[in-house]
C-alpha positions in Angstrom: 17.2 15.3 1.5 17.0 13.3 -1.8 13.3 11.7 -2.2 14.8 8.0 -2.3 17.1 8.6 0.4 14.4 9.3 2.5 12.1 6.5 1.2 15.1 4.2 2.7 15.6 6.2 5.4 12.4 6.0 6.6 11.8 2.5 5.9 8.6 3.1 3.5 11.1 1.1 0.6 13.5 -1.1 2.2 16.3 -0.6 -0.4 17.9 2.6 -1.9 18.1 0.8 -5.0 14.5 -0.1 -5.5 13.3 3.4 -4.0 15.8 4.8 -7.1 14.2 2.5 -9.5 10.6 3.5 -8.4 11.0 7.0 -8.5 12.8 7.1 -11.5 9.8 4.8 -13.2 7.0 7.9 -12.1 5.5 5.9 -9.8 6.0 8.2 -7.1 4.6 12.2 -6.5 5.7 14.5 -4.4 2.8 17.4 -3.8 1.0 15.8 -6.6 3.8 16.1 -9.2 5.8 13.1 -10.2 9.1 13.2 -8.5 12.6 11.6 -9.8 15.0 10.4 -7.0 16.5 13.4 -6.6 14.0 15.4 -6.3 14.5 17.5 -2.9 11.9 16.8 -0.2 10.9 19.4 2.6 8.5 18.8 6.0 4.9 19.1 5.3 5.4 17.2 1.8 2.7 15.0 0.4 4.3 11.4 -0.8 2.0 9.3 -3.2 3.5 5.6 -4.0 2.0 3.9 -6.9 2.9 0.4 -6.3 0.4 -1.2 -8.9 -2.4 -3.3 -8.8 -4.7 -0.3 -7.8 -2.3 0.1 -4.6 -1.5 3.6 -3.5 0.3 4.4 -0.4 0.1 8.1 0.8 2.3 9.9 3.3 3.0 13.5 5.0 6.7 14.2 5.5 6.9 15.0 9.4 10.4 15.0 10.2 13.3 14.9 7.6 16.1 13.2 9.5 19.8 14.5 8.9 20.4 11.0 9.0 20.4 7.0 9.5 17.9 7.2 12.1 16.8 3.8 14.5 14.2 1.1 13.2 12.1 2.4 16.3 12.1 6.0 15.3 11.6 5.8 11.5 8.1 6.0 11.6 8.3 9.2 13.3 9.1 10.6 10.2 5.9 10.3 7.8 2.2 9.9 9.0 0.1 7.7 6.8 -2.8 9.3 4.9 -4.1 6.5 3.3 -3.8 3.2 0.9 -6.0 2.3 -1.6 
């Protein structure tokens, strides 16, 4: 699954659109690497979102839905590690 598909997906970004745009700005890494929208995301992945401000949110990829999943159940997909 595309990396801002899942950030929608998920809920973590609301919007497809803005997911896009933040990828695509290198505020995101995937496994420590910056990631572009399209990168390919797999279970297990580490997600670091660099929303400014000295705000980072950090996720683990659990489940990888096929797709548009409930709001209930869209947490069940990541696990937060941390924000700073």
């Amino acid at each position: 699954m595309r990396l801002d598909k899942f950030l929608q997906i998920s809920r973590i970004i609301k919007r497809r659109i803005l997911a896009n745009e933040i990828c695509n700005r290198g505020n995101v890494t995937v496994n420590g690497q910056i990631a572009k929208a399209g990168k390919k995301i797999s279970l297990g992945d580490r997600l670091d979102i660099d929303l400014g401000e000295n705000e980072i949110l950090s996720y683990e990829i659990l489940e990888v839905p096929s797709h548009n999943v409930p709001k209930s159940k869209a947490t069940f997909c990541y696990r937060k590690i941390s924000t700073s």
